[in-house]
N, CA, C and O atoms as a Maestro MAE file, in Angstrom:
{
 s_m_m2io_version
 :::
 2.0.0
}

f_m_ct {
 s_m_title
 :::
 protein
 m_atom[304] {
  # First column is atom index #
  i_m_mmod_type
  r_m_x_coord
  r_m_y_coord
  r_m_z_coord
  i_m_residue_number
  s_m_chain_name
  s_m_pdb_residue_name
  s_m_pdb_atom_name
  i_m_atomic_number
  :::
  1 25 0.849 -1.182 0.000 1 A "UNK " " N  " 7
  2 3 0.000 0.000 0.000 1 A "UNK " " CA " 6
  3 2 0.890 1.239 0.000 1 A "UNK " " C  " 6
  4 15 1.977 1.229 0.578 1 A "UNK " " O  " 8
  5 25 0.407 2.348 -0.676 2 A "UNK " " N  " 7
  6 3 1.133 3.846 -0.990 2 A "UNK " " CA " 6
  7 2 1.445 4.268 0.495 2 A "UNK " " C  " 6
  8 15 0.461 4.376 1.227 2 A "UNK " " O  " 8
  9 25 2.418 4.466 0.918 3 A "UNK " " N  " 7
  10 3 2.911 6.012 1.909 3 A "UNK " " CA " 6
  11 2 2.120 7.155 1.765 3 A "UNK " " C  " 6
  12 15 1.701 7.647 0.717 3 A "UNK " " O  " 8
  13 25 1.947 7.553 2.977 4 A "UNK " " N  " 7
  14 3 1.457 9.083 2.927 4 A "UNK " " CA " 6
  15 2 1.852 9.984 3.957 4 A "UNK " " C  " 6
  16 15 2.403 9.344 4.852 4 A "UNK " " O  " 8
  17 25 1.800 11.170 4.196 5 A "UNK " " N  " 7
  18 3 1.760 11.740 5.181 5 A "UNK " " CA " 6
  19 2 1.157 12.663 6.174 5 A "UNK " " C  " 6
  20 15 1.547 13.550 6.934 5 A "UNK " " O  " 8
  21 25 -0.633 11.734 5.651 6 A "UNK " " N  " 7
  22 3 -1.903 12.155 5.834 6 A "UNK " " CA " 6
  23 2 -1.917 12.510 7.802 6 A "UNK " " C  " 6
  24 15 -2.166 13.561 8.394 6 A "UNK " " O  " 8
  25 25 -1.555 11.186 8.322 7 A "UNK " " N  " 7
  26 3 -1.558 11.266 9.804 7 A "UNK " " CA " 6
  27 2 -0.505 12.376 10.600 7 A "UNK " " C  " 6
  28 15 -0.882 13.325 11.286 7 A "UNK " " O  " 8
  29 25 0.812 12.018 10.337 8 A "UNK " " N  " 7
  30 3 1.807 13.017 10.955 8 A "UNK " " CA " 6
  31 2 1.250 14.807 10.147 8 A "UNK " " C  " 6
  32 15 2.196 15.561 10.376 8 A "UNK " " O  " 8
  33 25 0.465 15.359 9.601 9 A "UNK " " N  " 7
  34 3 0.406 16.383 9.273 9 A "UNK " " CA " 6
  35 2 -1.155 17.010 9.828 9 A "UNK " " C  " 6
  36 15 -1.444 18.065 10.392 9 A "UNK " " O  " 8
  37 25 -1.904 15.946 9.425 10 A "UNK " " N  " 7
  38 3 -2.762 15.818 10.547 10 A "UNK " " CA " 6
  39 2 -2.984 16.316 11.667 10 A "UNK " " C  " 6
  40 15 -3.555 17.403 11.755 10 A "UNK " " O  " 8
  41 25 -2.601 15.660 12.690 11 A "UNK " " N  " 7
  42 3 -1.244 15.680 13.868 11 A "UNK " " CA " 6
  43 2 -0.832 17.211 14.031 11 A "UNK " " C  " 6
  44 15 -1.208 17.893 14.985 11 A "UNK " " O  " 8
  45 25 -0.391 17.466 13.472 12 A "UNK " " N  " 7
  46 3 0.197 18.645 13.476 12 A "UNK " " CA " 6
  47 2 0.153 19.899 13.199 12 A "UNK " " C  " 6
  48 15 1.061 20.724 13.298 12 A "UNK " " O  " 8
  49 25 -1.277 20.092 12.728 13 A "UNK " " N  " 7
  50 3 -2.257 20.940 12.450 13 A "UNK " " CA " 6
  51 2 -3.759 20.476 13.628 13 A "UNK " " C  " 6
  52 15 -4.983 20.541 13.514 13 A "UNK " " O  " 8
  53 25 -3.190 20.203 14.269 14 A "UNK " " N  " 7
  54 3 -4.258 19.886 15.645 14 A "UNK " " CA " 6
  55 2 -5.970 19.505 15.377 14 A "UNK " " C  " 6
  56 15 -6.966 19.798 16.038 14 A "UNK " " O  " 8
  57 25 -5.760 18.532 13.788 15 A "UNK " " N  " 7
  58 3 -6.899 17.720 14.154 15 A "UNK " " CA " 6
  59 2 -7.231 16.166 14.482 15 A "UNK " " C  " 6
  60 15 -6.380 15.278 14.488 15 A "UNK " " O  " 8
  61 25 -8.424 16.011 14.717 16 A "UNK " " N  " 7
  62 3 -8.720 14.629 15.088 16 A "UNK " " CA " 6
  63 2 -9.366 14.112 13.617 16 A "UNK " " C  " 6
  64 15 -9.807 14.960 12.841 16 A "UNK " " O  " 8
  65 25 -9.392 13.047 13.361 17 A "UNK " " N  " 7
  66 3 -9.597 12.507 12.100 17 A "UNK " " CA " 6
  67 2 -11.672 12.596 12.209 17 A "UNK " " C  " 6
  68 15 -12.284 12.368 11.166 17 A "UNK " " O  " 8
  69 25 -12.188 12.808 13.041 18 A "UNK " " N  " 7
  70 3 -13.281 13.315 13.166 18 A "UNK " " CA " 6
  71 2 -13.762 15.059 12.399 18 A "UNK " " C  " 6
  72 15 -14.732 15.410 11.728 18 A "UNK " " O  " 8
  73 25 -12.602 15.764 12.889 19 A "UNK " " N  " 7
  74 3 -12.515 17.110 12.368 19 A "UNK " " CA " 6
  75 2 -12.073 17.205 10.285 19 A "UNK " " C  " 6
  76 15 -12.418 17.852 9.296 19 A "UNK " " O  " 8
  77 25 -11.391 16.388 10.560 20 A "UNK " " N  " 7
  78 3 -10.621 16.007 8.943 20 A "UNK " " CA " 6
  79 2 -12.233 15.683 8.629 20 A "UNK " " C  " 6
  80 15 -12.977 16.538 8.146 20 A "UNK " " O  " 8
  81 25 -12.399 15.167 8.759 21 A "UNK " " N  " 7
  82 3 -13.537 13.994 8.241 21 A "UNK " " CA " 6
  83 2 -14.663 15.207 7.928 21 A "UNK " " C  " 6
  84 15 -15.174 15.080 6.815 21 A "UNK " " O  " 8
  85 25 -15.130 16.328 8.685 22 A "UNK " " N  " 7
  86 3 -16.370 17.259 8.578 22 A "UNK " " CA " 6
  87 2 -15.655 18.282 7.838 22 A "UNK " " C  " 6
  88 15 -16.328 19.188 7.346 22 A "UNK " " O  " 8
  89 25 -14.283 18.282 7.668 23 A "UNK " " N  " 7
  90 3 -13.472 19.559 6.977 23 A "UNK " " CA " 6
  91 2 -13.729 19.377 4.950 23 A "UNK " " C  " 6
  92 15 -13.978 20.127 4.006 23 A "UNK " " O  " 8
  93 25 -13.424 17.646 5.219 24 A "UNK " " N  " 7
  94 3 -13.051 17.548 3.608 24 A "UNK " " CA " 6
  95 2 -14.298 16.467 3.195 24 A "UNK " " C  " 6
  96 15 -14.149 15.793 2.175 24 A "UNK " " O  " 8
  97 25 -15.676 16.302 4.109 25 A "UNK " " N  " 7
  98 3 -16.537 15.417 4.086 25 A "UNK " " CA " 6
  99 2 -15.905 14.039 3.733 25 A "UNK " " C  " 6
  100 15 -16.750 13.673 2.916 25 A "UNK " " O  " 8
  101 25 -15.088 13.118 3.781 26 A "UNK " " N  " 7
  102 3 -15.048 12.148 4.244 26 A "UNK " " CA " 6
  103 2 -15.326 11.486 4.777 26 A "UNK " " C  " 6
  104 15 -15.260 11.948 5.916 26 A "UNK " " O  " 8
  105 25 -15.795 10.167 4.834 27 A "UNK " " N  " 7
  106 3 -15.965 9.771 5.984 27 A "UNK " " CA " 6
  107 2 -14.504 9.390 7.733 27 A "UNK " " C  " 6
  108 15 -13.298 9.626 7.659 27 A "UNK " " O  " 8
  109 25 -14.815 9.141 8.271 28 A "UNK " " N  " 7
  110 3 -13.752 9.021 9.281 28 A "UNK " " CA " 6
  111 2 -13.426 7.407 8.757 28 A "UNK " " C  " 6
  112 15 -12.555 8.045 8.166 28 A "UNK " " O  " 8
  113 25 -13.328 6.584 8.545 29 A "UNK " " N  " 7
  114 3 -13.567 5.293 8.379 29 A "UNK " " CA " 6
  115 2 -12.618 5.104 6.918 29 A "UNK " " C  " 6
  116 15 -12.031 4.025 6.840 29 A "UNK " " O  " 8
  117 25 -12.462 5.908 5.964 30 A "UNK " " N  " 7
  118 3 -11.775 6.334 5.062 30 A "UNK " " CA " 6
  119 2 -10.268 7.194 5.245 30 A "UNK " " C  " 6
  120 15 -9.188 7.016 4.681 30 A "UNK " " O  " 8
  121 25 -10.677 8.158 6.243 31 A "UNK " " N  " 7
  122 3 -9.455 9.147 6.369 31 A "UNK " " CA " 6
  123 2 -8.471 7.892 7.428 31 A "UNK " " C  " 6
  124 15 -7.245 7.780 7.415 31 A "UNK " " O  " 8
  125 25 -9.402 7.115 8.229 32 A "UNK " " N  " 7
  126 3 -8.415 6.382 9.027 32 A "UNK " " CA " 6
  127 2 -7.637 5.084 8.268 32 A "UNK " " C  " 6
  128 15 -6.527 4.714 8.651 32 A "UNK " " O  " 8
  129 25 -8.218 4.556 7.354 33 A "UNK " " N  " 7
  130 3 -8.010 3.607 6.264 33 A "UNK " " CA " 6
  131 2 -6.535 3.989 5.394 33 A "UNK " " C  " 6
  132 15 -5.646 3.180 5.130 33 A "UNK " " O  " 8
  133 25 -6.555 5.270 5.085 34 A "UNK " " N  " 7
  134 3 -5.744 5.898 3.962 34 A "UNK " " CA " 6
  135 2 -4.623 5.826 5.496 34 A "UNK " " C  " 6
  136 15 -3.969 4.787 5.581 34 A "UNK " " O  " 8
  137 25 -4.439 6.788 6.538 35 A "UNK " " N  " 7
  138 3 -3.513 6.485 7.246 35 A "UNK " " CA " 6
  139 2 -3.174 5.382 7.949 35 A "UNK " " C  " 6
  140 15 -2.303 5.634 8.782 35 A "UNK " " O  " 8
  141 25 -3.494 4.365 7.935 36 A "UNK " " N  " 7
  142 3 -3.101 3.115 8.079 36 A "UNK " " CA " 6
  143 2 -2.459 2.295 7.003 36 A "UNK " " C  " 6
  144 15 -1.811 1.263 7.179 36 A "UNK " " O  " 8
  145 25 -2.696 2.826 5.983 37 A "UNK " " N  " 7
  146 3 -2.053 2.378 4.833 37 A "UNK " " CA " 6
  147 2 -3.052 0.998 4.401 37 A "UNK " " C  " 6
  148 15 -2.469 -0.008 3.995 37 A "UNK " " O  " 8
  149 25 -4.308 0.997 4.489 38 A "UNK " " N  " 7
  150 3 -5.025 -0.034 4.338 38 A "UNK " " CA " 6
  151 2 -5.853 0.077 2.938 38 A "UNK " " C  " 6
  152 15 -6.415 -0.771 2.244 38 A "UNK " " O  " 8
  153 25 -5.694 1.420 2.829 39 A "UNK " " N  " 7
  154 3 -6.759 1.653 1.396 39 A "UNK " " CA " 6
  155 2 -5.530 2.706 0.763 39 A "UNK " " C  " 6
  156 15 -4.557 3.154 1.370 39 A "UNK " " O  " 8
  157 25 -5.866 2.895 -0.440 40 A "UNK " " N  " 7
  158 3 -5.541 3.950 -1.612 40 A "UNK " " CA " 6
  159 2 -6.491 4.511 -1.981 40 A "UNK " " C  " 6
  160 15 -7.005 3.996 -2.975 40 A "UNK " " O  " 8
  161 25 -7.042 5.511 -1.541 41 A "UNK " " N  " 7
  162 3 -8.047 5.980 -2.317 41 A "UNK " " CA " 6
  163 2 -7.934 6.842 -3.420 41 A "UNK " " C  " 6
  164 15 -6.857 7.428 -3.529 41 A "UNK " " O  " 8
  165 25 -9.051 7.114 -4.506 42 A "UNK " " N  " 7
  166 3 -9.133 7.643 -5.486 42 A "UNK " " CA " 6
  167 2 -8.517 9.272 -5.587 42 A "UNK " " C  " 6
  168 15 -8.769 10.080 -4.692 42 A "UNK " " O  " 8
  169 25 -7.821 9.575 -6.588 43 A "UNK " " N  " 7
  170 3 -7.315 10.941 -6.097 43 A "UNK " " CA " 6
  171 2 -8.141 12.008 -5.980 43 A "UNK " " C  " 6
  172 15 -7.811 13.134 -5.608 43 A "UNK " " O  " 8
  173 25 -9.463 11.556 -6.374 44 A "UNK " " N  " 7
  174 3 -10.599 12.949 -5.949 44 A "UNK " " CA " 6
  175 2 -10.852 12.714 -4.471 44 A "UNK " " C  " 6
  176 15 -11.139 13.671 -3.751 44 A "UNK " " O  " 8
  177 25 -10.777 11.733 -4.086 45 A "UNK " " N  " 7
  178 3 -10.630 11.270 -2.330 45 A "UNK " " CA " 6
  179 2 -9.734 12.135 -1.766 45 A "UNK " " C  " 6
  180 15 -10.128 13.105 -1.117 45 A "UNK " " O  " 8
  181 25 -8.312 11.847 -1.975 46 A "UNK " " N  " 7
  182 3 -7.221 12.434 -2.128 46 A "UNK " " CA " 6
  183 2 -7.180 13.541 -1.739 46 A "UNK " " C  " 6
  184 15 -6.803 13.929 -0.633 46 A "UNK " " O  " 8
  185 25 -7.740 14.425 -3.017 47 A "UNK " " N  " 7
  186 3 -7.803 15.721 -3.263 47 A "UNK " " CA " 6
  187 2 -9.412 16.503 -2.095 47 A "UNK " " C  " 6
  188 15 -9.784 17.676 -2.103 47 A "UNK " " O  " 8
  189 25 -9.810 15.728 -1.537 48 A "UNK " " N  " 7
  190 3 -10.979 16.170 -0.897 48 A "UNK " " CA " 6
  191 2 -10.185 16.535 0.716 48 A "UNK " " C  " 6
  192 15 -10.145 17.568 1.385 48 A "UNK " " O  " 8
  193 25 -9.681 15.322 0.902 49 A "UNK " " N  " 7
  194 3 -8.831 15.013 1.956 49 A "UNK " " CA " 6
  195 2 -7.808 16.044 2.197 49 A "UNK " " C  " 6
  196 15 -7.471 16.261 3.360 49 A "UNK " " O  " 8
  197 25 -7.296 16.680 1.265 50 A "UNK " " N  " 7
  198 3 -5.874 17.265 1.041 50 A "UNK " " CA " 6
  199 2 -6.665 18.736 1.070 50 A "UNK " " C  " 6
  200 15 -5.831 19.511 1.540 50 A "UNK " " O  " 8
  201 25 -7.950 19.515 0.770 51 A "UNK " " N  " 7
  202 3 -9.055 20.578 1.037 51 A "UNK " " CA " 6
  203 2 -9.287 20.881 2.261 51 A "UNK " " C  " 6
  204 15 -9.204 22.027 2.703 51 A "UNK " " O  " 8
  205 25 -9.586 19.922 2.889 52 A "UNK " " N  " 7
  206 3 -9.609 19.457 4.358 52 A "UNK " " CA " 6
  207 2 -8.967 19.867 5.228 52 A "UNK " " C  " 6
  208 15 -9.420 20.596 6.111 52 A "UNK " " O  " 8
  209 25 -7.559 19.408 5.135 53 A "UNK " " N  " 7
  210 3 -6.382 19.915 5.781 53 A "UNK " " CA " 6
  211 2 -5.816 21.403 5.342 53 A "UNK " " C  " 6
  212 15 -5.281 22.143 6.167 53 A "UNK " " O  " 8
  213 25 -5.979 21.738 4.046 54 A "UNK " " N  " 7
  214 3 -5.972 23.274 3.816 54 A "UNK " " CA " 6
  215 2 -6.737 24.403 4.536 54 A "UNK " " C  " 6
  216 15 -6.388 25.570 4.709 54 A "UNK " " O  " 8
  217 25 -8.288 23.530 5.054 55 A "UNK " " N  " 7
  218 3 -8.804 24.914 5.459 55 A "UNK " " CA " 6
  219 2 -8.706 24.864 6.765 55 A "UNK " " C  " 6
  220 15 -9.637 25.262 7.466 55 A "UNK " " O  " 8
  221 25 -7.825 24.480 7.172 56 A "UNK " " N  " 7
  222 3 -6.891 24.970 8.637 56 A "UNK " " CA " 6
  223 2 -6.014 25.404 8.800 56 A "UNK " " C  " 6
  224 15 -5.413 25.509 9.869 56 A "UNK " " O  " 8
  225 25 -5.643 25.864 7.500 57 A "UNK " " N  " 7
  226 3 -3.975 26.974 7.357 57 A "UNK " " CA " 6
  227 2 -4.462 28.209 7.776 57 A "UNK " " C  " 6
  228 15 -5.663 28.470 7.830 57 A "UNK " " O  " 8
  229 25 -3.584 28.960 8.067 58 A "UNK " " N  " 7
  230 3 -3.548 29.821 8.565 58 A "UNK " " CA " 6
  231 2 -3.660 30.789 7.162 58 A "UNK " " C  " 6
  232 15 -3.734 30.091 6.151 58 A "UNK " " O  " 8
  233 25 -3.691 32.419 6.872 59 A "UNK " " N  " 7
  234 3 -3.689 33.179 5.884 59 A "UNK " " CA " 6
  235 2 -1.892 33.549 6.049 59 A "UNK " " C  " 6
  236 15 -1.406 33.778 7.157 59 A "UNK " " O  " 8
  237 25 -1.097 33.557 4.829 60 A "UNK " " N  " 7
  238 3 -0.071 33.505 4.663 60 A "UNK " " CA " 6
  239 2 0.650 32.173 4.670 60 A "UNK " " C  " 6
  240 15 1.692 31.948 4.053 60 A "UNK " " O  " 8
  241 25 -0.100 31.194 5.536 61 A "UNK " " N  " 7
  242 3 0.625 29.814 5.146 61 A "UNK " " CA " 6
  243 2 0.397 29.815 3.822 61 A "UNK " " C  " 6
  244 15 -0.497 30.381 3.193 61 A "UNK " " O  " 8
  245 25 1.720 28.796 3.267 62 A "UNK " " N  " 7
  246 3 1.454 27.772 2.359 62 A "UNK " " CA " 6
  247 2 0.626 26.570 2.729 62 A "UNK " " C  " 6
  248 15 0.547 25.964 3.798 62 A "UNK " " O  " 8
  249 25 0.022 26.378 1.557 63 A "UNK " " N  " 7
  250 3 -1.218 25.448 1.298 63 A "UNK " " CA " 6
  251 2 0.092 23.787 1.708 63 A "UNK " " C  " 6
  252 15 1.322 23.784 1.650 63 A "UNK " " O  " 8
  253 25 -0.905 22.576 2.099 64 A "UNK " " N  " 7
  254 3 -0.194 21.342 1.838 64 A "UNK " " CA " 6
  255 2 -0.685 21.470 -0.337 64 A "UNK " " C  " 6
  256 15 -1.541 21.926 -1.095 64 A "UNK " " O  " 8
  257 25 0.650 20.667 -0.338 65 A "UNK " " N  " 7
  258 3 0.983 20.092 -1.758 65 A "UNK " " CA " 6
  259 2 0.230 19.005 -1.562 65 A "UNK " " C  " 6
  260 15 -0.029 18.678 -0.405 65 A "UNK " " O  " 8
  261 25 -0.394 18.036 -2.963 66 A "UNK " " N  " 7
  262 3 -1.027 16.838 -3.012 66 A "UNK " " CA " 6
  263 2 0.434 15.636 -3.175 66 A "UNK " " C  " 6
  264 15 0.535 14.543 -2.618 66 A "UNK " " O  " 8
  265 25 1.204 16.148 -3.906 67 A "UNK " " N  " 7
  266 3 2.289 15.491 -4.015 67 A "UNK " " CA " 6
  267 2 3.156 15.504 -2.113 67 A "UNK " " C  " 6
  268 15 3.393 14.344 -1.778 67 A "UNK " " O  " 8
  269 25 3.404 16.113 -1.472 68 A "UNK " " N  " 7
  270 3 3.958 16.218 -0.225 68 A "UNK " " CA " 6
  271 2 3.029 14.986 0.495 68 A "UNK " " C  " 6
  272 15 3.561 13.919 0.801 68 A "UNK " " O  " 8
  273 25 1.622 15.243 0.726 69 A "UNK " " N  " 7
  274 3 0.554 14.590 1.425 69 A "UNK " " CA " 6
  275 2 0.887 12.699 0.584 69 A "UNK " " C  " 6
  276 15 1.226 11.617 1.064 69 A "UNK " " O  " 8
  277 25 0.689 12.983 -0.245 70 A "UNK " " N  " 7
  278 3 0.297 11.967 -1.125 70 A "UNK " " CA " 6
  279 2 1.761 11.726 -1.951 70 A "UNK " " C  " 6
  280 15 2.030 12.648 -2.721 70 A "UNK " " O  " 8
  281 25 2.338 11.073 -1.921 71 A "UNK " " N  " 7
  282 3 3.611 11.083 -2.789 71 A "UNK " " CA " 6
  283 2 3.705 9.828 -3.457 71 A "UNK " " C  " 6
  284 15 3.582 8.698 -2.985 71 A "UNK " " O  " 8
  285 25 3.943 10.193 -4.632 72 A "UNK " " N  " 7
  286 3 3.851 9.334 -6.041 72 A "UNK " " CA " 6
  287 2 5.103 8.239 -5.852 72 A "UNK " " C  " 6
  288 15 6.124 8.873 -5.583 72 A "UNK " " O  " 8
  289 25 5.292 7.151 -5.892 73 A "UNK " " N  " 7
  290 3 6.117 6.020 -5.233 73 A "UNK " " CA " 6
  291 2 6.587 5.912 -6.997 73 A "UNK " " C  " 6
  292 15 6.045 6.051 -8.093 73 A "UNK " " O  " 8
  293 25 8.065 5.543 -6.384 74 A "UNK " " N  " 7
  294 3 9.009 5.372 -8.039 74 A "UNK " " CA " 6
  295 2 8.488 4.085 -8.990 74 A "UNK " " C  " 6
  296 15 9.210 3.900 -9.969 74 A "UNK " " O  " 8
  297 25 7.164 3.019 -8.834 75 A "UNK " " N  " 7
  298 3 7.248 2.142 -9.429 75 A "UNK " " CA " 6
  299 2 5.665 2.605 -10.251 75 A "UNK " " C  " 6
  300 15 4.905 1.860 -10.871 75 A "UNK " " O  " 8
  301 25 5.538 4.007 -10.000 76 A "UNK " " N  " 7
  302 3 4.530 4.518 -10.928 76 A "UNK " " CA " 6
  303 2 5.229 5.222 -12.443 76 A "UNK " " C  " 6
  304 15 4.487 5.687 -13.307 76 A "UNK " " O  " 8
  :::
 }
 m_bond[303] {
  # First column is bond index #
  i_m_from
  i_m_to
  i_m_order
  :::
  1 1 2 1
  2 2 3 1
  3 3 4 2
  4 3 5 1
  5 5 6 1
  6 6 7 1
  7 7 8 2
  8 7 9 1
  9 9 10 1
  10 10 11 1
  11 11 12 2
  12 11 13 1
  13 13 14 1
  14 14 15 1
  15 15 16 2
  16 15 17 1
  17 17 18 1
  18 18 19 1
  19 19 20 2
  20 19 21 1
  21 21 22 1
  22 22 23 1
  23 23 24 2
  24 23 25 1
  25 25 26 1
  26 26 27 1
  27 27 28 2
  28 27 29 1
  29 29 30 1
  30 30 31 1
  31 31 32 2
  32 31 33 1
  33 33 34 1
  34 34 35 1
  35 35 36 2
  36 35 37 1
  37 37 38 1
  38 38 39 1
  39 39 40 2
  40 39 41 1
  41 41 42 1
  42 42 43 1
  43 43 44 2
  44 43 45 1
  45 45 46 1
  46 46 47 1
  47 47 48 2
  48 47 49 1
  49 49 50 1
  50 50 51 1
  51 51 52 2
  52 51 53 1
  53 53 54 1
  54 54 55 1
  55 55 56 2
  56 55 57 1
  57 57 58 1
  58 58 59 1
  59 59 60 2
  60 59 61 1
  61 61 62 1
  62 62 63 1
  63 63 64 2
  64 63 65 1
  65 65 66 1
  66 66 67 1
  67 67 68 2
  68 67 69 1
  69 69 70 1
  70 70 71 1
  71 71 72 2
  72 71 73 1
  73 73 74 1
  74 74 75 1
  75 75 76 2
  76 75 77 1
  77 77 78 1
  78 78 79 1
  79 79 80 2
  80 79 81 1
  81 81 82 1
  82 82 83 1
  83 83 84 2
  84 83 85 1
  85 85 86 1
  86 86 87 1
  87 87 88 2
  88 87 89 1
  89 89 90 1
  90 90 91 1
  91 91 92 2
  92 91 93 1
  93 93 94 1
  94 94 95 1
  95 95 96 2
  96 95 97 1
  97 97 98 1
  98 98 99 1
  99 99 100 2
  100 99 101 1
  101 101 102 1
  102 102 103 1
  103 103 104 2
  104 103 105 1
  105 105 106 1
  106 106 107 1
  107 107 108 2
  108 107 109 1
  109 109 110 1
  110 110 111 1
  111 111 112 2
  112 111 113 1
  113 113 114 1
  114 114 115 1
  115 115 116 2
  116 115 117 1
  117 117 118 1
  118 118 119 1
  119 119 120 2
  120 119 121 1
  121 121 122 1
  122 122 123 1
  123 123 124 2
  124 123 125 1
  125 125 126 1
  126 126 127 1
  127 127 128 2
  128 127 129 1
  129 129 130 1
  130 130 131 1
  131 131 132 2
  132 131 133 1
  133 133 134 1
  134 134 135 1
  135 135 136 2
  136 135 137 1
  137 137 138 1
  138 138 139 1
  139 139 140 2
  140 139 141 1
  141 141 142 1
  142 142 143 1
  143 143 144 2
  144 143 145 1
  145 145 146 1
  146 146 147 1
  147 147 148 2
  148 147 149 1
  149 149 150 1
  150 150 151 1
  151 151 152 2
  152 151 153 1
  153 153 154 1
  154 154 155 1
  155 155 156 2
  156 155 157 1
  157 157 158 1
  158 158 159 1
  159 159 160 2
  160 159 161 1
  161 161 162 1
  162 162 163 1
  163 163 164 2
  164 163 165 1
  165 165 166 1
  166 166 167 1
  167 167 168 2
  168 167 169 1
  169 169 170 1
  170 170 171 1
  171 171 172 2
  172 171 173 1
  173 173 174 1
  174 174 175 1
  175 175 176 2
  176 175 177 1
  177 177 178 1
  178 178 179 1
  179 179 180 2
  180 179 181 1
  181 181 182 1
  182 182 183 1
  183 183 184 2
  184 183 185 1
  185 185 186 1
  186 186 187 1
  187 187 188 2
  188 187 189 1
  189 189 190 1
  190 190 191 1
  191 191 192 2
  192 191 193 1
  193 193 194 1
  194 194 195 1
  195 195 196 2
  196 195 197 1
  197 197 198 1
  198 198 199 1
  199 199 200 2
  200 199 201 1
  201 201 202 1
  202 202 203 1
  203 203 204 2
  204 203 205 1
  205 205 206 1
  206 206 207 1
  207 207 208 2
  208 207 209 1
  209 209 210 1
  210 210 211 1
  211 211 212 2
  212 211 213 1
  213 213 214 1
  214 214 215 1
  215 215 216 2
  216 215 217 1
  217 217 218 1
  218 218 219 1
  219 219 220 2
  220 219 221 1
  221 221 222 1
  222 222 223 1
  223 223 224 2
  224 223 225 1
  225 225 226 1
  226 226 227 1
  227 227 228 2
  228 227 229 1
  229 229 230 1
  230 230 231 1
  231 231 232 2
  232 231 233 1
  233 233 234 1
  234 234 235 1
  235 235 236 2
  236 235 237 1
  237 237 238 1
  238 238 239 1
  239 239 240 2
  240 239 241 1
  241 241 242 1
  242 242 243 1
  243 243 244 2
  244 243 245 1
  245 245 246 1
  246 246 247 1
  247 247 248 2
  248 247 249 1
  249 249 250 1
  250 250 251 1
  251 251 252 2
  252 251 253 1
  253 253 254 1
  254 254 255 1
  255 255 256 2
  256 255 257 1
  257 257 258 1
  258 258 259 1
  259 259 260 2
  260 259 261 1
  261 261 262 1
  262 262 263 1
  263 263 264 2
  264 263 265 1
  265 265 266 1
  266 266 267 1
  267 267 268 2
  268 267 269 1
  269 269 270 1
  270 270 271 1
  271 271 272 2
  272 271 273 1
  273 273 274 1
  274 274 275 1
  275 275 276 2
  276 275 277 1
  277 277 278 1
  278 278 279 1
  279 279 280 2
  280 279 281 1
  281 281 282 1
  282 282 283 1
  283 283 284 2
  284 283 285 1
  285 285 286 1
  286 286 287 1
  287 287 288 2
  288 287 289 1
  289 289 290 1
  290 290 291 1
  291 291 292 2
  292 291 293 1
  293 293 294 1
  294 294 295 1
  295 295 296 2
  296 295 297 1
  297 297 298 1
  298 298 299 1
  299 299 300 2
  300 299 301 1
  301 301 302 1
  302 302 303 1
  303 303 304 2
  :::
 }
}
């Protein structure tokens, strides 16, 4: 299963995968799946997920990258 760095950023933007989950409508059951490395989801998933975590930046942050979050593994 793909790497990500959905959880440690997560994490670190002080939400609970409950909050992710109402940010980028996900379900929680999905956002916890993808950080466990149990699922791959679709990159509109992805990209919902990766919305999510944007609208908890601050104004002047940089946005997360989909490539940073989500990183494309060399056997693609």
């Amino acid at each position: 299963m793909k790497e990500n760095r959905l959880k440690s950023r997560r994490i670190a933007e002080g939400l609970t995968i409950t909050d992710l989950s109402r940010l980028s409508k996900i379900s929680t059951k999905v956002i916890s799946q993808t950080e466990r490395f149990m699922i791959d989801p679709t990159e509109v998933t992805k990209r919902k997920i990766l919305n999510g975590l944007n609208a908890v930046k601050r104004p002047g942050e940089n946005p997360y990258e989909f490539e940073y979050i989500f990183p494309r593994s060399e056997k693609e």
